[in-house]
N, C-alpha and C positions, 0 to 999 in steps of 0.2 A: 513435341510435334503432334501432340494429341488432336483430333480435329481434323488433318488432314490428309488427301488422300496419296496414294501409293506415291505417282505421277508428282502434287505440291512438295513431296518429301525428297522425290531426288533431288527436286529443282530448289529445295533448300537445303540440301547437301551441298550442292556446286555454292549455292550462294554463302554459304559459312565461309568455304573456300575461297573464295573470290574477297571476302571481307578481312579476313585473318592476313592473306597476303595482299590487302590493301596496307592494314595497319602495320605489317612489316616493313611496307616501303616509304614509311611517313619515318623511318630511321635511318633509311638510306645516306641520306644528305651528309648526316653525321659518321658513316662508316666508310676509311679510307680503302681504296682500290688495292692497295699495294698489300693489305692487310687480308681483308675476306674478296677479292677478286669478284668470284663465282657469284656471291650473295649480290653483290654491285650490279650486275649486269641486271637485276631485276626493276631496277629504276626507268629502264627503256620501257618496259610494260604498265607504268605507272599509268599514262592518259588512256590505256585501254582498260585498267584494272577501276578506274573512275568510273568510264563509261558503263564497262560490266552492271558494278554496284549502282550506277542511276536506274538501269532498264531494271534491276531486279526491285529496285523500291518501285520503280513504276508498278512492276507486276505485281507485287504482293498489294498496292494499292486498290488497283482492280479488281483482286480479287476479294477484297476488303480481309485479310489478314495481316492479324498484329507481326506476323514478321517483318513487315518494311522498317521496323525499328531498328534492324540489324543494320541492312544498307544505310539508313538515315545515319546512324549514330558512326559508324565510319566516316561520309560524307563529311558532317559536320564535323568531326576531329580534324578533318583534313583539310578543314574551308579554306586555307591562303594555298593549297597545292589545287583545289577546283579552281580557283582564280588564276593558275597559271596555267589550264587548260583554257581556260573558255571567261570571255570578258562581255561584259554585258553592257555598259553603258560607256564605252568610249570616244573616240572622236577622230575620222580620216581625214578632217578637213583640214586646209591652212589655215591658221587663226590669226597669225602677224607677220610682217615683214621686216621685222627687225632682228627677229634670230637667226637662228642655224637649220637649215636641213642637211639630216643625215643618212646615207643610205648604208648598207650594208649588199653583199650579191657575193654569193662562191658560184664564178662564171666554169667552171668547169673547164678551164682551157678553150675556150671558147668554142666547144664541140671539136677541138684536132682532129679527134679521133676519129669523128662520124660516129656516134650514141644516136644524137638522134637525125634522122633521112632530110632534115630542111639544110640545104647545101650554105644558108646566107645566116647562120646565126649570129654571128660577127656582127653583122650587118644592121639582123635583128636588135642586139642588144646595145648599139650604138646609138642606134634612134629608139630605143624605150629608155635611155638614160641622159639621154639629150631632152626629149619630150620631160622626163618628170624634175632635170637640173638641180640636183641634188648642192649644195655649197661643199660639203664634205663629201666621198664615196670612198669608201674602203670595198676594196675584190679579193677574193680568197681563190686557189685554183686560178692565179693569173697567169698571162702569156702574154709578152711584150706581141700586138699585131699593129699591122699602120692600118687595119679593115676598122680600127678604132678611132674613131674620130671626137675627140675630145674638146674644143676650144675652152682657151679662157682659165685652165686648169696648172695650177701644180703640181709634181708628183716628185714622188717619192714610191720606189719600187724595191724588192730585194728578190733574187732569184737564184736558184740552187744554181748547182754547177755541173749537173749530170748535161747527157744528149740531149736531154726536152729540157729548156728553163723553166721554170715555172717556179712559183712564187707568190708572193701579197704584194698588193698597191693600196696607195694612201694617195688620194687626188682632194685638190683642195683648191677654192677661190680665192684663200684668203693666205698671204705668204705662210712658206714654211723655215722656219728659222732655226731647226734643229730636228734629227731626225737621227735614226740607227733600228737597230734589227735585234732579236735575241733569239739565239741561236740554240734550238731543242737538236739534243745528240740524236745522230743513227737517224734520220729522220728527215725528208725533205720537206716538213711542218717547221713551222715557224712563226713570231710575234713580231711586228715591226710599228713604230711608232711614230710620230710627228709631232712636233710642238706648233700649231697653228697661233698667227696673232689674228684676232679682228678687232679696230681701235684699240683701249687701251689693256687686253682682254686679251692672254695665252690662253691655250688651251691644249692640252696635251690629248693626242687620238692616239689607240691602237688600237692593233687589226690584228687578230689572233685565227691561228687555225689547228686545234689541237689535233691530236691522231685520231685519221681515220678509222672508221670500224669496218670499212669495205663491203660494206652489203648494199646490195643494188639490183632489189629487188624486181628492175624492169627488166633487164639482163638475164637476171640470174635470180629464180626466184628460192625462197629460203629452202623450202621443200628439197632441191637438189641437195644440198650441205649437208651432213650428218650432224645432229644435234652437238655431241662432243667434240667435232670437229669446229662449228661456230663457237659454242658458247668457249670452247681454248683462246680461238684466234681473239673473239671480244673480250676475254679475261684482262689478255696481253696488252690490248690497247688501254683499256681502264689503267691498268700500270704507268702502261706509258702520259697516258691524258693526266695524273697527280703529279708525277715528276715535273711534264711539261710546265704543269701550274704552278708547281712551287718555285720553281727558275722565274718564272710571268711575276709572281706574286713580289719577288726580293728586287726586281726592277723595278715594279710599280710601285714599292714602297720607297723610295728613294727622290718620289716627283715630287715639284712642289706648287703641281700647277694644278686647278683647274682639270677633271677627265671625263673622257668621254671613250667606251672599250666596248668596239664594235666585234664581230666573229663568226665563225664555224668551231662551237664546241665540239659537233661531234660528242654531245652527248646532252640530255633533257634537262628542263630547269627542275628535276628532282635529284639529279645527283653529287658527289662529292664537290664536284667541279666547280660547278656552279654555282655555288653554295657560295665557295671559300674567295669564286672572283668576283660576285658579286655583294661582298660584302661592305656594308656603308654606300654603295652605289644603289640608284633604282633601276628597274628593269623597265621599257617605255612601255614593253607591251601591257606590261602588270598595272599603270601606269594611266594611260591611254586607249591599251586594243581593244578592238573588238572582233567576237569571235574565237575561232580557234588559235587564228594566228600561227595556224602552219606555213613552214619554213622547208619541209623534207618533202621530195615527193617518194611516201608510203602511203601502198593500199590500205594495209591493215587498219593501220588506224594514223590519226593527225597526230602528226611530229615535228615540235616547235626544235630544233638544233643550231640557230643563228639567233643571236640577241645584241641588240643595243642596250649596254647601261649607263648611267648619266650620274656625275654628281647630283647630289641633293641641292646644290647651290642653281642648279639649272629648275626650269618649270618645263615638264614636258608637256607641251599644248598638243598632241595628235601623235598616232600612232597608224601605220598603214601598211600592210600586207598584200604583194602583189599575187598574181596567177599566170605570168607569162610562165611560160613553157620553152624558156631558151635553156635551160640546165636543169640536176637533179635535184637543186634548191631552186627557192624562188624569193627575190630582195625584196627587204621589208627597210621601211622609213620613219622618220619620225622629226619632228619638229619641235625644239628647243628654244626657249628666250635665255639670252644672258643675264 
């Protein structure tokens, strides 16, 4: 660090660090939950551990010191995990009308609760999903309401059995000719599936929603939580998100159609999870998006946790990222040819 002053020298201290646990989380993927827990949970920080290392190449650029080689040479190890942050040359448009539009949305119970003060979200999301008519829609954080006005649609629903239903739907234009649920223990999370035909063409959907990590930083921001108090409770879910998937994984190995596996991970496209379900599948956003293709509403930083993936047999023509403000996610689409 010869050359530089007091002040360049902290600021490349932080930036080693920033680099070092960038390159620990390019292993992430490959280390199960159930095993290093703790270590896992560091995958959440990955899209801000990106960003970090861009601004610090930016600065040492600026300031024309050979440090930016540090962030460069991270970056560039990690080029397919920058591309599932940030998409540069994709496509929101419709391109044909001969495929599939597919939406994904974890409606939050349709605001029950009162989260957020607009009395009509029901309402609201009726007519934002009528307006963009999705062929397929998968909803995560469902609630059978009649404030739902659907025409024209199929469905298929599964719903726990406590005081509040709630549960996943699977809505579709095009018949559903089989269908069922896979049932994660201790947990009102759950996988439920369809076998859609359009002409002479099945196609098997599912709608996953692995366990929650419960942070809900509009509510409740992280600062109240005791670090060891968060990073237990997320330890526990990572647990619980492999088991889920491995149950997901031995059903879906068993199809013999055609898929298409929409969701709320509940967890980033850098982790264990993710990895293992989207494997031999594409991701649309990776794909098609453009941008960040946030999915969560976090301050912090943009946080993709809802994905559409597609067989390879499919051509994903567009990928699109909404902004409504009806829940604490926001539905993203994508458009597929058979």
């Amino acid at each position: 660090m010869r050359g530089l002053n007091f002040f360049d020298k902290f600021v490349f201290i932080l930036n080693s660090i920033a680099a070092v646990l960038l390159a620990v989380s390019y292993l992430l993927p490959h280390v199960p939950p159930a095993k290093f827990s703790f270590v896992s949970i560091l995958s959440l920080t990955v899209p801000f551990l990106i960003l970090l290392n861009f601004f610090f190449l930016i600065y040492w650029i600026i300031r024309l010191k050979k440090q930016f080689l540090l962030s460069l040479l991270m970056l560039l190890l990690g080029y397919n995990y920058a591309l599932s942050l940030y998409q540069f040359g994709g496509d929101n448009e419709t391109n044909s009308t001969d495929g599939l539009k597919i939406m994904t949305y974890n409606v939050r119970l349709f605001n029950v609760f009162n989260w957020l003060p607009d009395a009509n979200i029901k309402e609201h999301i009726s007519t934002f999903i009528s307006k963009e008519n999705p062929d397929i829609l998968c909803m995560q954080e469902y609630r059978p309401n009649s404030s739902l006005s659907l025409k024209g649609y199929s469905k298929y629903e599964e719903l726990s059995r406590g005081k509040i239903r709630t549960g996943q739907a699977i809505y579709s234009r095009f018949p559903i000719v089989n269908s069922g649920s896979i049932e994660f223990p201790n947990t009102a999370n759950n996988a439920i599936y369809a076998d859609i035909v359009k002409g002479k063409d099945t196609v098997r959907v599912y709608n996953i929603h692995l366990q929650s990590l419960r942070i809900d930083t509009a509510n409740q921001p992280i600062t109240e939580e005791t670090s060891e108090n968060l990073l237990r409770r997320v330890a526990v879910a990572f647990r619980q998100q492999q088991s889920q998937m491995e149950l997901f994984l031995k059903h879906k190995s068993s199809s013999k159609h055609k898929l298409i596996i929409c969701g709320d991970f509940n967890n980033t496209a850098y982790s264990y999870v993710y990895r293992n379900i989207r494997e031999g599948l594409n991701d649309a956003f990776v794909e098609a998006g453009i941008g960040f293709g946030r999915t969560f509403k976090f301050d912090l930083f943009p946080m993709r946790i809802d994905f559409i993936l597609t067989d390879p047999k499919f051509e994903v023509e567009n990928f699109k990222s909404y902004q409504e403000e009806f829940s604490d996610h926001y539905p993203i689409s994508t458009n597929i040819r058979l």
